[in-house]
C-alpha positions as CSV (number, residue, x, y, z in Angstrom):
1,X,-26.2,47.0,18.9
2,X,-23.1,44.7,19.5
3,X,-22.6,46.2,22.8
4,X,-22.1,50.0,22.1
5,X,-24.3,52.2,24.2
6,X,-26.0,55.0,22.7
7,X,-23.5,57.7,24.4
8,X,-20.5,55.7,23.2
9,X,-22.4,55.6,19.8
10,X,-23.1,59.4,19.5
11,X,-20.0,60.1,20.3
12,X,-18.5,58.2,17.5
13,X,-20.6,60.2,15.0
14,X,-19.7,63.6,16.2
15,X,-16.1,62.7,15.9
16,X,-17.1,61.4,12.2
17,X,-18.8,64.3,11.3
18,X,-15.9,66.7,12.1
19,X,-13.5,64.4,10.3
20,X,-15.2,63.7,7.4
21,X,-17.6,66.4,7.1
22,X,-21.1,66.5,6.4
23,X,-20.3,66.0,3.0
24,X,-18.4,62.8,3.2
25,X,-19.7,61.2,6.2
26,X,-23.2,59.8,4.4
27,X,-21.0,57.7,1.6
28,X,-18.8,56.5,4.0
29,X,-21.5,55.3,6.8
30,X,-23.2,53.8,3.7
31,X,-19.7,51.6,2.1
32,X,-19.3,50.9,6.2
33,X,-22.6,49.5,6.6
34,X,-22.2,47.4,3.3
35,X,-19.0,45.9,4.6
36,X,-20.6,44.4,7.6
37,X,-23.3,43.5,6.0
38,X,-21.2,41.6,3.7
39,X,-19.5,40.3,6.7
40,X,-22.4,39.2,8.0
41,X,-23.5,37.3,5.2
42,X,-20.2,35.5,4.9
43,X,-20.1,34.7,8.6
44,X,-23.5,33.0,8.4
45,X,-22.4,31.8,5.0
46,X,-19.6,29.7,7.0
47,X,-21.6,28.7,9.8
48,X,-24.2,27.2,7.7
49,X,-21.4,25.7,5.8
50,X,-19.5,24.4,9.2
51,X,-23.1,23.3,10.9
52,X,-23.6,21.1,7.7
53,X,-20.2,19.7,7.1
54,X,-20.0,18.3,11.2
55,X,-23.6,17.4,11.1
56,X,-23.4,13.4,12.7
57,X,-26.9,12.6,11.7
58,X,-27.0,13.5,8.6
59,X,-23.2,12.1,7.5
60,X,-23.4,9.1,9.0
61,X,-26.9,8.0,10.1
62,X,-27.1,8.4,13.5
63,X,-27.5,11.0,16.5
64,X,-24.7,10.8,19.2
65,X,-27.0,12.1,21.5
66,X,-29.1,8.7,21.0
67,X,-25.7,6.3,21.9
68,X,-25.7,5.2,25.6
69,X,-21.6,4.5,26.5
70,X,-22.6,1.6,28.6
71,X,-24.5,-0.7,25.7
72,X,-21.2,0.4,23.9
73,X,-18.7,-1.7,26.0
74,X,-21.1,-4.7,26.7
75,X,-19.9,-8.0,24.6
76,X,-22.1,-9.4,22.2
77,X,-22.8,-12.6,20.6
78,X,-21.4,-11.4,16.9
79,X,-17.9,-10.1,18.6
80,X,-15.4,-12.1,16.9
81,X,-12.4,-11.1,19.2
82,X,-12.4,-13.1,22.6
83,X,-9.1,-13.2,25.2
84,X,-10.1,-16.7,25.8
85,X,-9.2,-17.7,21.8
86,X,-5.7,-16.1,22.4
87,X,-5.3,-18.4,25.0
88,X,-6.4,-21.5,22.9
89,X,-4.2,-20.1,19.7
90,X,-0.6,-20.1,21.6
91,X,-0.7,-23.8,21.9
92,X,-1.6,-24.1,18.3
93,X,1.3,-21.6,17.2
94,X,3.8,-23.3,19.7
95,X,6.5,-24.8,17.5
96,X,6.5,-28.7,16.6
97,X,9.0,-31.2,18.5
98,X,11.1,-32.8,16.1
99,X,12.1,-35.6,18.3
100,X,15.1,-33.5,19.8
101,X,14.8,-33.6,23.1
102,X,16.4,-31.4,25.2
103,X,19.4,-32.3,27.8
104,X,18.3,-31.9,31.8
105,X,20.6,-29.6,33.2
């Protein structure tokens, strides 16, 4: 009972009762339980919500819990980016002689 022992829990009526009265203490247990309970349905109402909304599988097709980081970071044949082409591509990009040629110092 959401940690509240029963002492703790008696006690708490006792000091309603001789607040309230035995009158008033019945309609306001009953508007206190409906609060939580509509607290209750809210906060599963968001969870459900939240549990949906981050849900990997179902979003984009796939369980994280199936990816292995190592098969992640190994090349494959249909990677497009390669250091070695950067390499090749300077000397294509390097700017054309125009016959100039520079003086020895």
């Amino acid at each position: 009972m959401s940690g509240i022992a029963p002492s703790e829990f008696l006690l708490i009526c006792l000091i309603g009762l001789m607040i309230l009265g035995p009158e008033r203490l019945p309609v306001v247990a009953r508007k206190i339980g409906s609060w939580m309970g509509k607290a209750r349905q809210m906060t599963r109402s968001l969870q459900r919500q939240l549990e949906e909304e981050t849900s990997v599988k179902k979003n984009f097709g796939f369980d994280p819990k199936d990816l292995d980081p190592n098969e992640l970071i190994k090349p494959r044949d249909d990677d497009t980016y390669s250091p070695l082409h950067d390499e090749e591509d300077d000397d294509d990009d390097a700017p054309e002689k125009t016959g100039e040629e520079k003086p020895d110092q």
